[in-house]
C-alpha positions as CSV (number, residue, x, y, z in Angstrom):
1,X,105.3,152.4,165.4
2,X,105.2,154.3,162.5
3,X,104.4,152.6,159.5
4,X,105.0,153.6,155.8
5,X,102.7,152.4,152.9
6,X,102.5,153.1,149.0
7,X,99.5,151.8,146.5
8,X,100.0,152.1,143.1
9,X,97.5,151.3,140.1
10,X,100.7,150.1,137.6
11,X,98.6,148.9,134.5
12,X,100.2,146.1,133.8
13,X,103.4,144.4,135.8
14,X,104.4,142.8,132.6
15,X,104.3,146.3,130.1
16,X,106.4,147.9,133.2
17,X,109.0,145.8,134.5
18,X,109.9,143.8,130.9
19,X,108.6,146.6,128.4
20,X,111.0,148.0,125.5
21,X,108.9,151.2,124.8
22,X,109.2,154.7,126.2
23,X,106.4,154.1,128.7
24,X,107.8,151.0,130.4
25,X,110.8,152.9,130.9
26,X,109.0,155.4,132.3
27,X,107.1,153.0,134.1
28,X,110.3,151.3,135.5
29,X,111.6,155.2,136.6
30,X,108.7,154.9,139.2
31,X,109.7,151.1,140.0
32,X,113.3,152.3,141.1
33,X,111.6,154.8,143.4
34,X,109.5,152.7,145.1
35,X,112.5,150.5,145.7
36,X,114.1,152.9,147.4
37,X,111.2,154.5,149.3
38,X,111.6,152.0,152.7
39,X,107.9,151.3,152.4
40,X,106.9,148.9,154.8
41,X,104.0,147.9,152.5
42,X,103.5,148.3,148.6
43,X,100.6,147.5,147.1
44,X,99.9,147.1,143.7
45,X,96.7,147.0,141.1
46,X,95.8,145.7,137.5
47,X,98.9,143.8,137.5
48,X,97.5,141.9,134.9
49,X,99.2,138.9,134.7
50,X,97.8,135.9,133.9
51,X,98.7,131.9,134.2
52,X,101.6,132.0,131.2
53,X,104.6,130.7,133.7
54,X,107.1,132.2,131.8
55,X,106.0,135.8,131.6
56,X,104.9,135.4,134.8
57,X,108.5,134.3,136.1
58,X,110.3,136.8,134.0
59,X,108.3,139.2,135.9
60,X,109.1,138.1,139.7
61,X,112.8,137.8,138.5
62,X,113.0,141.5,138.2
63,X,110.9,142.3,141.1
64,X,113.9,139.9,143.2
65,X,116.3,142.1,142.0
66,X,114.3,145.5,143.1
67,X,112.5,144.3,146.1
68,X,114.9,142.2,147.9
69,X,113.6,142.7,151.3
70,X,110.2,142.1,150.6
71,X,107.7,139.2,150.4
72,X,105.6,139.4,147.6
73,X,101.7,137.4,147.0
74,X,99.6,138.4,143.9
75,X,96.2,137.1,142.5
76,X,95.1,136.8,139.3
77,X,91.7,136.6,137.3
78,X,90.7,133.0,137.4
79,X,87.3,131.8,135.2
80,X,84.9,132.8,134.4
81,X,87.0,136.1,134.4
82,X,89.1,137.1,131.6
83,X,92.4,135.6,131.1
84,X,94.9,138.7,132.5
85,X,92.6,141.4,133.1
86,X,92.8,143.1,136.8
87,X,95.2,141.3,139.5
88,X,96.4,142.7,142.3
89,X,99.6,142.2,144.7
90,X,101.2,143.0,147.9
91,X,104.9,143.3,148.4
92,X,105.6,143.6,152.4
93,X,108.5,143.7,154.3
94,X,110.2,140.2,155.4
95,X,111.2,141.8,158.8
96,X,107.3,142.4,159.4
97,X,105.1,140.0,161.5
98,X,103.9,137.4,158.7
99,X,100.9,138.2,158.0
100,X,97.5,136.0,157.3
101,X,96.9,136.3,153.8
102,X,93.5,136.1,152.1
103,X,91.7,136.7,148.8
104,X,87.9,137.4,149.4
105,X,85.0,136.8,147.4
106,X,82.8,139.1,148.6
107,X,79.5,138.3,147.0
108,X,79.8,140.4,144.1
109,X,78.3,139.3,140.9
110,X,80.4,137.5,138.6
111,X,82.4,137.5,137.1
112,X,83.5,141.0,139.5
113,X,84.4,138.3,142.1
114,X,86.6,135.9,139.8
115,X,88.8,139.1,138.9
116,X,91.7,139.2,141.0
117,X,90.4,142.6,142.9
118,X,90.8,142.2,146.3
119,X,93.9,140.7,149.0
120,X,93.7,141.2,152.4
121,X,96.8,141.1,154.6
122,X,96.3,140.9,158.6
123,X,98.6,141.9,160.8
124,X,98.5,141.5,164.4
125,X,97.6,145.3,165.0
126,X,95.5,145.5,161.4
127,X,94.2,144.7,158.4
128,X,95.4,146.3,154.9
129,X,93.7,145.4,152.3
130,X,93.9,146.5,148.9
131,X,91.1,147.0,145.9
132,X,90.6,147.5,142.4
133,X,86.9,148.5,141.8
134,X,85.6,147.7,138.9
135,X,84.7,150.7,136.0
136,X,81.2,151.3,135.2
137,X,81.9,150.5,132.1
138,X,81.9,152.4,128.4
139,X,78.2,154.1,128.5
140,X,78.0,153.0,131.9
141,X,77.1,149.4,130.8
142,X,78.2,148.2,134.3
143,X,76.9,150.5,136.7
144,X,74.1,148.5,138.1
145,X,77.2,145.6,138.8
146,X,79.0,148.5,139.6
147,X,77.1,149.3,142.3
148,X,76.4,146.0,144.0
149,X,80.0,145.8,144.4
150,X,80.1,149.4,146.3
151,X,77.7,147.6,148.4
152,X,79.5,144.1,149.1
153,X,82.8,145.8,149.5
154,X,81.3,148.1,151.8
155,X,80.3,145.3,153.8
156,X,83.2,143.3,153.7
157,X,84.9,146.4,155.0
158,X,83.0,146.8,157.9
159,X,83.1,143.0,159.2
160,X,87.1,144.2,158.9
161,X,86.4,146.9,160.6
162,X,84.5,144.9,163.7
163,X,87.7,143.1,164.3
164,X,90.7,145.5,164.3
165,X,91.5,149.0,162.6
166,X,91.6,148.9,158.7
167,X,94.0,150.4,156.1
168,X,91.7,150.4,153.1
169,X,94.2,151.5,149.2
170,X,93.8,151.1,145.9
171,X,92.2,152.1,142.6
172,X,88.5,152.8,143.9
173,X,87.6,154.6,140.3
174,X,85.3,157.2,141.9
175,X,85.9,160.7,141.9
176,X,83.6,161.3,145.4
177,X,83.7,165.7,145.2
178,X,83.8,168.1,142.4
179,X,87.5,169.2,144.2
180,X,88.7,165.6,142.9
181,X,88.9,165.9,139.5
182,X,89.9,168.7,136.9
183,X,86.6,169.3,135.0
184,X,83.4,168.0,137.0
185,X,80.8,170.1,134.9
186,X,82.0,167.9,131.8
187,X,82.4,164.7,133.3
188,X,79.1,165.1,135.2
189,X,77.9,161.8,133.6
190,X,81.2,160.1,133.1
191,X,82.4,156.7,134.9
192,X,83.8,157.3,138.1
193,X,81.8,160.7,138.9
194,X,78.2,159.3,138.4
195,X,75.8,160.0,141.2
196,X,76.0,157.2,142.3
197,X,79.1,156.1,142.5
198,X,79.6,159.3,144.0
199,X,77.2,158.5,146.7
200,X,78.4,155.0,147.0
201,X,81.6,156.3,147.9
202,X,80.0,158.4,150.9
203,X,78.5,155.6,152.1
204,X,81.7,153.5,152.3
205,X,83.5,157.1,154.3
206,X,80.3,157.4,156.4
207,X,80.7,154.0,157.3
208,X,83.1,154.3,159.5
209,X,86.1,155.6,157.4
210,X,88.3,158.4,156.7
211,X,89.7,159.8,153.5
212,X,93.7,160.0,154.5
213,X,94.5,163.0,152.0
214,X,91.4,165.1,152.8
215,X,91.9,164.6,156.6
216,X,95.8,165.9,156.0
217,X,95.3,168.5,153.4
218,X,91.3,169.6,154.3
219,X,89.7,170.8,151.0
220,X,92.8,172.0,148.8
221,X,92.0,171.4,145.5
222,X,94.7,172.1,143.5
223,X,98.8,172.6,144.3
224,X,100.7,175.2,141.6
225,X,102.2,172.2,139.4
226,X,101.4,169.3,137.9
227,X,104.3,167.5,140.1
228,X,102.1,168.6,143.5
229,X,99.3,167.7,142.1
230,X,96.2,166.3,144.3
231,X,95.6,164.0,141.4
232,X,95.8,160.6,141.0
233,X,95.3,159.7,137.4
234,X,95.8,161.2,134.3
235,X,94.2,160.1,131.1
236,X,96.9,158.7,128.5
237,X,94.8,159.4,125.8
238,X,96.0,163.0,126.5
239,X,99.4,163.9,126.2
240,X,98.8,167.1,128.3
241,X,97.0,165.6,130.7
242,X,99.8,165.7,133.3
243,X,101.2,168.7,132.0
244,X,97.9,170.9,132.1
245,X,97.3,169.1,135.4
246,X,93.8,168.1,134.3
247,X,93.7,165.0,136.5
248,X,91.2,163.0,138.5
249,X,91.7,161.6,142.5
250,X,90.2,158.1,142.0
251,X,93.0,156.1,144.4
252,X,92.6,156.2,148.1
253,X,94.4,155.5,151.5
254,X,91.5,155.1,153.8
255,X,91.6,154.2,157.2
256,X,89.1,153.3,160.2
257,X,88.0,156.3,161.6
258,X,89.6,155.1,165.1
259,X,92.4,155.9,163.6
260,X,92.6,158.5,161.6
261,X,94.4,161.4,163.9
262,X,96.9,158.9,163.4
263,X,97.8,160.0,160.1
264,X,101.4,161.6,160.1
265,X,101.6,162.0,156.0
266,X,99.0,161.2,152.8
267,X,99.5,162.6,149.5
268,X,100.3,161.4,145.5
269,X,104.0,161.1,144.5
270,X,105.7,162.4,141.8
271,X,105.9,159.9,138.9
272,X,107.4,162.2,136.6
273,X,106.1,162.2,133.1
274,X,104.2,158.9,133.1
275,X,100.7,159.2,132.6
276,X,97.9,157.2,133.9
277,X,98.1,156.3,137.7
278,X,100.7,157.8,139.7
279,X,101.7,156.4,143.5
280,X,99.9,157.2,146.5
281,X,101.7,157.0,150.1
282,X,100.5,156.9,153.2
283,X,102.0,157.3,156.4
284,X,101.1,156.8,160.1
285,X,101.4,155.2,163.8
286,X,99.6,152.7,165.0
């Protein structure tokens, strides 16, 4: 069967879906299209919502109305973590096989595991799980943590990985090659594209599991326009980021290396002129 699947860092569910400002409107543009895309599986990161019912309600009422076919589960921060920072969510189809749903703790250190980072959903044929690692931080303040989480979710992968093929997506905020983001000599000791997160990131691929978009596209490292970029995030502190396609490939489709031939279709979609994350999609047979 072929399978269609779409992970998407959306900083902030709340900001997109019930925003009044030229960004949530933009953000909302790439909402429509996902509703339309007959994705079997969306997954979302740094949803940020927190335990205030009524935002929180507000928000599923307008994902109802654009995801009708689809089952939704989400996770939040929870203490000692900060009130609506991270979050993550699944929306799957209702005419899949209902899945087993869980939210690891991995063994990271706190509060890392308290954030809302990780769901896992297993199917009968395989797990698909999605992540939102944790930034090293401003001065890289967190890149020890940082990098006993690359470790634990490595792990946690890999007892996956024992059991059935894995579908691994999600904001991983590493850059892993100098091909994955616009300007590696100047970002050479900037979060995301430190050694070693960089090498991290190998060990997590040499592991057992392939890069989708590199095993499609091999080593291209840059399309003619910022709307084929390889990218995955542009910085919104730049307004021409997107349009000088000066972008970084921190969010992943990975998949066991069992596999991988599998792959029919992995690339970034067009988001238009949002900035920040845009959509990745991933398609293939198992």
């Amino acid at each position: 069967m072929t399978y269609k699947f779409i992970s998407w860092n959306i900083d902030s569910l709340n900001a997109a879906l019930t925003g009044t400002s030229d960004r949530a409107a933009l953000s909302m543009a790439v909402v429509d299209q996902l509703a339309t895309s007959e994705a079997d599986v969306i997954a979302i990161q740094e949803t940020k919502l927190n335990g205030d019912l009524k935002k929180t309600n507000k928000v599923f009422d307008v994902l109802a109305s654009h995801f009708p076919e689809y089952e939704i589960v989400h996770r939040i921060s929870t203490p000692p973590a900060r009130k609506g920072y991270s979050g993550t969510m699944f929306l799957y189809k209702k005419s899949l096989p209902e899945p087993i749903i869980t939210m690891p703790e991995i063994g990271a250190p706190e509060p890392m595991d308290s954030e809302g980072r990780i769901i896992t959903l297993e199917f009968p044929e395989f797990f698909i799980t999605t992540v939102y690692t944790p930034n090293a931080g401003d001065g890289l303040n967190r890149l020890d943590l940082r990098g006993q989480w690359d470790d634990q979710y490595r792990a946690y992968l890999q007892m996956l990985d024992l059991q059935k093929p894995v579908l691994a997506c999600g904001d991983f905020n590493a850059a892993y090659t100098e091909i994955d983001l616009a300007n590696p000599k100047g970002n050479r000791n900037s979060a995301g594209f430190t050694d070693q997160e960089r090498e991290k990131f190998g060990l997590l691929l040499d592991a057992g599991f392939t890069d989708s978009f590199r095993k499609i596209h091999g080593n291209v490292e840059s399309y003619y326009a910022p709307e084929r970029s390889i990218y995955t995030w542009f910085a919104q502190r730049s307004r021409t980021a997107k349009i000088n396609n000066s972008g970084w490939r921190i969010d992943y489709w990975l998949v066991s290396d069992r596999i991988a031939e599998q792959i029919t279709r992995a690339e970034p979609l067009d988001s238009g002129a949002r900035q920040d994350h845009v959509p990745i999609v991933l398609e293939i047979n198992i």
